[in-house]
C-alpha positions in Angstrom: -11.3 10.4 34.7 -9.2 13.3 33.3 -8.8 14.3 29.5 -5.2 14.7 27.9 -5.0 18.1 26.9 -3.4 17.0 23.4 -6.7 14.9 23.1 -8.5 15.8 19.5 -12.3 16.3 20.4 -15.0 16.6 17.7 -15.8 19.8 16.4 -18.9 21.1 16.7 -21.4 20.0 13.7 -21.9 23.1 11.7 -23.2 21.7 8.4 -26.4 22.0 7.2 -29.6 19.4 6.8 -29.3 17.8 4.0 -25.1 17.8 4.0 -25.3 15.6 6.9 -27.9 12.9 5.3 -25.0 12.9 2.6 -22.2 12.2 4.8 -24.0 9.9 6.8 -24.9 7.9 3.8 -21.7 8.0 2.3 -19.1 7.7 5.4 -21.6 5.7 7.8 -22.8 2.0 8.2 -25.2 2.3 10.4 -28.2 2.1 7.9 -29.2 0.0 5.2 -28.9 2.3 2.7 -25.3 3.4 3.9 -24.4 -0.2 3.6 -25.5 -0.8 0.0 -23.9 2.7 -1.3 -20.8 1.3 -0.2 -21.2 -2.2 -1.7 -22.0 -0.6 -5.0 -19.3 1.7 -5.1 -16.7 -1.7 -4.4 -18.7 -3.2 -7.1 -17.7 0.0 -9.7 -14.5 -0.3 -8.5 -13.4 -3.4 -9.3 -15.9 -3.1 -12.5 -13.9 -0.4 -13.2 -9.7 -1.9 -12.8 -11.6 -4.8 -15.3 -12.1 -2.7 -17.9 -8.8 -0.9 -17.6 -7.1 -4.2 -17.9 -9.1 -5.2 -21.1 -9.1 -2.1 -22.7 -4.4 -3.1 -22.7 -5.3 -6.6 -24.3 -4.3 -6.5 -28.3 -6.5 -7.9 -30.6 -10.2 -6.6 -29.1 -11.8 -5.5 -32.2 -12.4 -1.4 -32.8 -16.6 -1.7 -31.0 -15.3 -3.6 -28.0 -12.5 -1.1 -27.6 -14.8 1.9 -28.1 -17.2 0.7 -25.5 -14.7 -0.1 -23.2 -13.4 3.7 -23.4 -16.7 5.0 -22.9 -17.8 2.8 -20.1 -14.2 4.0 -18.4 -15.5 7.4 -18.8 -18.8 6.5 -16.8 -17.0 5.0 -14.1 -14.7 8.0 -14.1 -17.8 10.8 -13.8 -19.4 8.4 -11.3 -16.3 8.3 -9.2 -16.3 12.2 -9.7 -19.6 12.9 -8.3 -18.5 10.1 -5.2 -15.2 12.8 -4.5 -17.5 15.7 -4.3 -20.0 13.7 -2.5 -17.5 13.0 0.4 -16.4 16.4 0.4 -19.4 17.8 1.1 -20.9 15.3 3.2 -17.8 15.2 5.0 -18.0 17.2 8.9 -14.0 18.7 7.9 -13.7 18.6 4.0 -10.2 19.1 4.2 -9.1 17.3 6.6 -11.0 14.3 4.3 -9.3 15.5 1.1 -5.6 15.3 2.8 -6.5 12.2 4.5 -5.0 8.7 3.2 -8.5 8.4 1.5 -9.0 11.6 -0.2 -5.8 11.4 -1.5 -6.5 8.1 -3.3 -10.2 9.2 -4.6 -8.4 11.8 -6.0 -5.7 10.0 -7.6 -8.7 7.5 -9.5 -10.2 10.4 -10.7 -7.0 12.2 -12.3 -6.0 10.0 -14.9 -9.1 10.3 -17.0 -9.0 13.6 -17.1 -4.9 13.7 -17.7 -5.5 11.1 -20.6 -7.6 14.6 -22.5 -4.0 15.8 -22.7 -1.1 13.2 -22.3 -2.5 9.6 -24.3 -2.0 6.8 -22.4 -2.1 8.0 -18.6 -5.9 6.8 -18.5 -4.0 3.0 -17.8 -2.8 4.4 -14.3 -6.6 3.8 -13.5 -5.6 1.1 -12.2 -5.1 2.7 -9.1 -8.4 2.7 -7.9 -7.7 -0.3 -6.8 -6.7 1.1 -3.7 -10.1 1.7 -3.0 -10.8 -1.7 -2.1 -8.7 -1.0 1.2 -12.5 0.0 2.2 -13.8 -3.4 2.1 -12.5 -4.1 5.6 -14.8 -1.1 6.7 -17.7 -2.0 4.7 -17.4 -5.9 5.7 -16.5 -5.3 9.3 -13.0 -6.6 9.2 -11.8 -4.5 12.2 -10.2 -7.4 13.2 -8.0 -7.6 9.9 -7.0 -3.7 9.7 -5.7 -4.1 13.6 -3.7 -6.7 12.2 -2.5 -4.7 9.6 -1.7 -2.1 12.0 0.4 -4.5 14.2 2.4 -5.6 10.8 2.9 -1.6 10.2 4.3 -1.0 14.0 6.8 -3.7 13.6 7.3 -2.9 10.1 8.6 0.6 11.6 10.3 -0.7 14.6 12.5 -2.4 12.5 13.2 0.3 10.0 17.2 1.1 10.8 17.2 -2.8 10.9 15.9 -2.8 7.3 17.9 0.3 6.4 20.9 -1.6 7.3 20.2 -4.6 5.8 19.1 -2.7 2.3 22.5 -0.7 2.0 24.6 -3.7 2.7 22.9 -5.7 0.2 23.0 -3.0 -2.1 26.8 -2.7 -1.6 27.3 -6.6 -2.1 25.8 -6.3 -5.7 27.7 -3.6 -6.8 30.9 -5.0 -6.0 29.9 -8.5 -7.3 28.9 -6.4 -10.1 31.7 -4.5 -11.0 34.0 -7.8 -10.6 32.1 -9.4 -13.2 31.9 -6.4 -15.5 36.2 -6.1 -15.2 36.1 -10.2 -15.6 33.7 -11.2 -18.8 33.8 -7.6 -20.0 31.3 -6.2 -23.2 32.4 -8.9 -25.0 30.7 -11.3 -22.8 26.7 -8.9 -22.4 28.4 -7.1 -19.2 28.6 -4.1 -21.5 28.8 -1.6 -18.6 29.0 -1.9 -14.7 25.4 -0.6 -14.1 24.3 -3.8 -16.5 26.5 -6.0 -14.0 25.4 -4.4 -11.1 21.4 -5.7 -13.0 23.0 -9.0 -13.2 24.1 -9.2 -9.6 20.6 -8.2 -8.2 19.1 -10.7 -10.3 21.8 -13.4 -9.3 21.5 -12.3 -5.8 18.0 -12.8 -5.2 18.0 -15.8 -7.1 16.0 -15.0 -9.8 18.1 -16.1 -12.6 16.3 -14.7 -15.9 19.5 -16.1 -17.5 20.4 -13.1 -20.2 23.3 -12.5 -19.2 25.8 -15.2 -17.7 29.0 -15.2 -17.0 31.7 -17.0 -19.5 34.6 -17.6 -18.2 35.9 -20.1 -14.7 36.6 -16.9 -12.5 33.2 -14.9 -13.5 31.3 -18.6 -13.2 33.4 -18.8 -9.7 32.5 -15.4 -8.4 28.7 -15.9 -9.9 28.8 -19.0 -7.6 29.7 -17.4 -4.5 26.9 -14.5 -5.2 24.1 -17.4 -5.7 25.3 -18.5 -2.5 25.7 -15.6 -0.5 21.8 -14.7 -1.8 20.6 -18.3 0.0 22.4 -18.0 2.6 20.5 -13.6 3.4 17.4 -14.5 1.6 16.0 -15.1 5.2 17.6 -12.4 6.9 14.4 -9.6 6.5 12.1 -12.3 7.7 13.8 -12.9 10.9 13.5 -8.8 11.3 10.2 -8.2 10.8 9.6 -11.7 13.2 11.4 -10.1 15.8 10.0 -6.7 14.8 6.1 -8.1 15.5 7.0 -10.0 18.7 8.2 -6.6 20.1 5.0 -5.3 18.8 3.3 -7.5 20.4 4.6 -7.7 24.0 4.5 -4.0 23.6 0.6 -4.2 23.0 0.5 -6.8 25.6 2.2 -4.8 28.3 -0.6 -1.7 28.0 -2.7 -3.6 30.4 -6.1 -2.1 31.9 -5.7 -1.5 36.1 -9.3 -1.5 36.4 -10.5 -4.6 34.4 -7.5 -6.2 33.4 -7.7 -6.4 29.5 -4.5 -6.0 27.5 -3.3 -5.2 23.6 -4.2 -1.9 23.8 -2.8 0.3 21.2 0.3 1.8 21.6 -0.9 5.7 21.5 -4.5 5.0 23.2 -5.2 7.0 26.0 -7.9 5.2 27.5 -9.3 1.3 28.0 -11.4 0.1 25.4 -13.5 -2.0 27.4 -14.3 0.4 30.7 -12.4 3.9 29.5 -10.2 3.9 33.0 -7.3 5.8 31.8 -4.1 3.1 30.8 -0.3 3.4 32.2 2.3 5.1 30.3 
């Protein structure tokens, strides 16, 4: 069995004693005590979007407010010493801190400390909601994130398909738009054509808040063929993405093993999962 030349092989572990018991406890499940760290940190986390959420509500008097602020702070230097925890304990720090991951401990982290000089950024904490994306690791819900992945590669498979679809619908509302604007006019609320252009997306997808309506027979005519043109497309990006993950998953399906015979590989494995023979194409 040959190795791809491209293949990306683990660097040598150069880091000293007690960095890797910290990366091991942060970044590994194989222990108890990995486990629980992880389980606590969710547990922070969704302690944490709480209390950003309450701390928006009017009406909380000035001592729940106060303590809300200060236990945001705790969470916030707690998360802190978790970002500097994984970059140390991590076997390439930087490669951690670009990753998907570091990016989004960093982002949690931020907005406290932005809020010291810009009020009101401290609500964008909300973000660390994100975090939770680490429940499928902590759980074991492999089988979920491969799903996930499947959704993503027929998500991009279908992308010009999308594109396509997005500027055409995007070119239906602003002419329905600007008819409406040059047929009810200011005097009707279609005070400009970007506002009729608002009033098309929201006819369009059928949302219908209702602030703005057209007047007259012709604007109620053409607002009539708009709500029917949005029924008759609103199922139009379902049946791409459909076809999208059945092309996904024949393409999965196709990567089969010639030495044991199992299938759904993914698409840029080199090897089989099940007995590492190397896989066609």
């Amino acid at each position: 069995m040959t190795l791809p030349p491209d293949l990306d092989l683990p660097a040598p572990d150069h880091r000293a004693p007690w960095r890797r018991w910290l990366g091991s406890l942060i970044f590994g499940l194989n222990t108890s005590a990995a486990r629980t760290y992880d389980k606590v940190v969710i547990v922070l986390i969704v302690a944490s979007v709480i209390a950003v959420m309450l701390e928006s509500v009017s009406g909380l008097s000035r001592p729940t407010r106060e303590g809300l602020r200060w236990a945001e702070w705790v969470f916030t230097v707690v998360f802190t010493l978790d970002y500097l925890g994984r970059l140390l304990g991590a076997r390439r720090p930087l490669r951690y801190a670009l990753s998907f991951y570091g990016l989004v401990d960093l982002i949690t982290i931020l907005p406290s400390y932005l809020s010291l000089l810009f009020p009101g950024t401290q609500y964008l904490l909300v973000v660390r909601a994100l975090r939770l994306l680490r429940i499928f690791r902590v759980f074991k819900l492999a089988r979920y994130s491969d799903q996930a992945s499947l959704i993503g590669e027929a998500l991009r498979a279908s992308r010009e398909k999308i594109i396509v679809f997005f500027i055409s619908v995007l070119s239906m509302v602003i002419v329905f738009g600007t008819l409406l604007y040059m047929v009810e006019g200011p005097e009707h609320g279609f005070t400009s054509i970007p506002t009729s252009i608002y009033w098309a997306v929201v006819t369009v997808t059928t949302v219908g808040y209702g602030d703005i309506s057209p007047k007259t027979g012709l604007g109620k005519f053409i607002a009539t063929l708009a709500m029917l043109t949005g029924y008759a497309i609103i199922a139009v990006p379902t049946g791409i993405v459909t076809v999208g993950l059945q092309e996904a998953r024949e393409a999965r399906r196709g990567r089969t093993c010639p030495q044991c015979g199992l299938g759904q590989h993914d698409p840029d494995a080199h090897f089989c999962k099940r007995c590492g023979e190397n896989l066609p194409g």
